[in-house]
N, C-alpha and C positions, 0 to 999 in steps of 0.2 A: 060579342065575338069580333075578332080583332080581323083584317082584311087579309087576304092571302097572296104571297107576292109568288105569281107563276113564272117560269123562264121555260122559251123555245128554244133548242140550239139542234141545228144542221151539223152531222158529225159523220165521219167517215168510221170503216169498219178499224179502224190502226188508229181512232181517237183523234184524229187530224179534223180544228173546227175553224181555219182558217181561208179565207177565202173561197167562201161554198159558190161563188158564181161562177168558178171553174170546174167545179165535177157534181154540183147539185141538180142541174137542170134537168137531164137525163131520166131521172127519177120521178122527177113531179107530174103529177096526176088527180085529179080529181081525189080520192082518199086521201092523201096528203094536203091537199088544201083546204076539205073539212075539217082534217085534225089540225090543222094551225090553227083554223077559223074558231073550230070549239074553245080552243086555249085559252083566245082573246075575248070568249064570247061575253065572260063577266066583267071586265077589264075597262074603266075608264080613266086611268090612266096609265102612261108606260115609261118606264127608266131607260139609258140609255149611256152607252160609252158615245164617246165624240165621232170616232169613225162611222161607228154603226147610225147614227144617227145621221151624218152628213149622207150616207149611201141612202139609207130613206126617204130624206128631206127631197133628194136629187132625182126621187123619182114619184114616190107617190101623189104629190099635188098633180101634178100631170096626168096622174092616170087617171085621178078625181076628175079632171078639167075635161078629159079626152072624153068620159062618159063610157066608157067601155067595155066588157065583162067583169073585168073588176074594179068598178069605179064605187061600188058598194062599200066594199073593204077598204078603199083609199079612203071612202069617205068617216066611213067608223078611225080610222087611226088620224085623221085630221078632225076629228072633234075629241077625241081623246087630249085628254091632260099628258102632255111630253115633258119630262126634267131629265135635264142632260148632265152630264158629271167630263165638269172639262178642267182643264188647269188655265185654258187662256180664255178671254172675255170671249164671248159670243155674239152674234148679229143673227139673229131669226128674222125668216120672210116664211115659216111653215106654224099657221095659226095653233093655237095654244100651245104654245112650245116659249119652255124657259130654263137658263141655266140655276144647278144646283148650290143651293147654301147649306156649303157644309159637305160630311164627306160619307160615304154610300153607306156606311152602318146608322149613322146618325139620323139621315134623310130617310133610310127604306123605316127606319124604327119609329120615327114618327110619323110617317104616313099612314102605316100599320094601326097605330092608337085614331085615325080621324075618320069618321064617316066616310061612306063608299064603297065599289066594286072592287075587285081586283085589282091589283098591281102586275102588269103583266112587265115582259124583256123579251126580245128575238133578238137573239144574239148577244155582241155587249158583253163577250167573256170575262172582261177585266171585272166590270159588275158585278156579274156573277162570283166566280171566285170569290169576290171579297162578301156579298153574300149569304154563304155557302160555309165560308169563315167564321161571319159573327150567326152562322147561328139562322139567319131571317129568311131562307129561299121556303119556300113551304112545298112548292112543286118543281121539279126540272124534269122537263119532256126532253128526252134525247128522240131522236128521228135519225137510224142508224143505215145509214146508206151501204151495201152492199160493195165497194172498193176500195182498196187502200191505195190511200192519197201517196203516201209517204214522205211527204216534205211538209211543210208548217206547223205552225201552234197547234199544240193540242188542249183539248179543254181542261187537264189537269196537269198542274206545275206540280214540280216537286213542293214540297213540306214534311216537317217535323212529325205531323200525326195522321195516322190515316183518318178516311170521313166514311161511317158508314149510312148505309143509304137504303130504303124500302121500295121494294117496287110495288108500286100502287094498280097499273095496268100497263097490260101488254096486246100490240095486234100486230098482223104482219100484213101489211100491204101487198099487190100484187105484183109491183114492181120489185118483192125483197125488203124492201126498207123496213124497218123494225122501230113500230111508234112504242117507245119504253116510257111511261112516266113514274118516277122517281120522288120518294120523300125522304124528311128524314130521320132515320132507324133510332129513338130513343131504347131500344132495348134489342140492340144486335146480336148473334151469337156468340156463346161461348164456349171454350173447350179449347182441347190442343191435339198434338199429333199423337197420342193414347187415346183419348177419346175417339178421333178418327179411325185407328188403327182396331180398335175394337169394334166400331159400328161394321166394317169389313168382314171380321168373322163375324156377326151374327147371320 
């Protein structure tokens, strides 16, 4: 059996997954942080866009270091396996961390074929996307926050074909936040506006 590559993404109710440290905090709670924690729990190693990863790098060693409520989890994601997907050469000082050879269908594909846990991502939309494109996301946890942002990136750019998608499980926090995990729908519905239109009179 071949490994599963999981994604976490923080998203607002209007699809807005861009900079979550201005409207995510609010939310976070103890249920919310077991359900991250479950995500990554099989996961020894994790993918990463460049930003998303410089934001990590810039804080989790520290929290490891500081010894603090979550110095647990800093420490699980600094013994994990980090490959980063950058265009410019890289300088890591955050141990097991290296830049990617080669480009994120290529890399998440052969990882997928090698012995190991989970492939996990938090965040890392570009990632994603491409992904979710070729085919390889096996799960995407959205974690649906209760306000629209209204300005930034949203996790889906336009394209030529829609993606359809399974929901695997749903819970609702008590903050609202809606933990949706997602896979993906080899056999989605079919039918058209007759068929709709009939299922109404019955």
């Amino acid at each position: 059996m071949s490994r599963k590559i999981v994604a976490s993404v923080f998203i607002s109710l209007d699809g807005v997954v861009e900079a979550p440290d201005q409207w995510h905090f609010p939310y976070f709670n103890d249920e919310m942080g077991a359900a991250v924690g479950a995500g990554l729990s099989n996961a020894d190693t994790m993918l990463f866009g460049r930003v998303t990863y410089d934001s990590f790098a810039g804080a989790w060693p520290e929290r490891e270091t500081a010894g603090g409520e979550d110095a647990g989890f800093a420490k699980q994601l600094g013994d994990m396996r980090k490959i980063v997907f950058s265009r410019s050469p890289l300088d890591f000082r955050w141990r097991n961390s290296e830049q990617a050879q080669g480009d994120v269908a290529e890399v998440a594909a052969a990882l997928k074929r090698e012995p190991g846990g989970d492939i996990g991502l938090s965040g890392s939309i570009s990632v994603i996307r491409q992904l979710l494109a070729a085919g390889l996301l096996d799960e995407l946890q959205l974690l649906v926050h209760p306000i629209a942002v209204r300005k930034g990136m949203r996790l889906f750019d336009e394209g030529e074909s829609s993606m359809p998608l399974k929901l695997l499980k749903s819970e609702t926090f008590g903050t609202g936040v809606l933990n949706l995990v997602y896979g993906p729908d080899t056999a989605p519905p079919t039918g058209g506006y007759e068929e709709a239109v009939a299922s109404l009179g019955e």
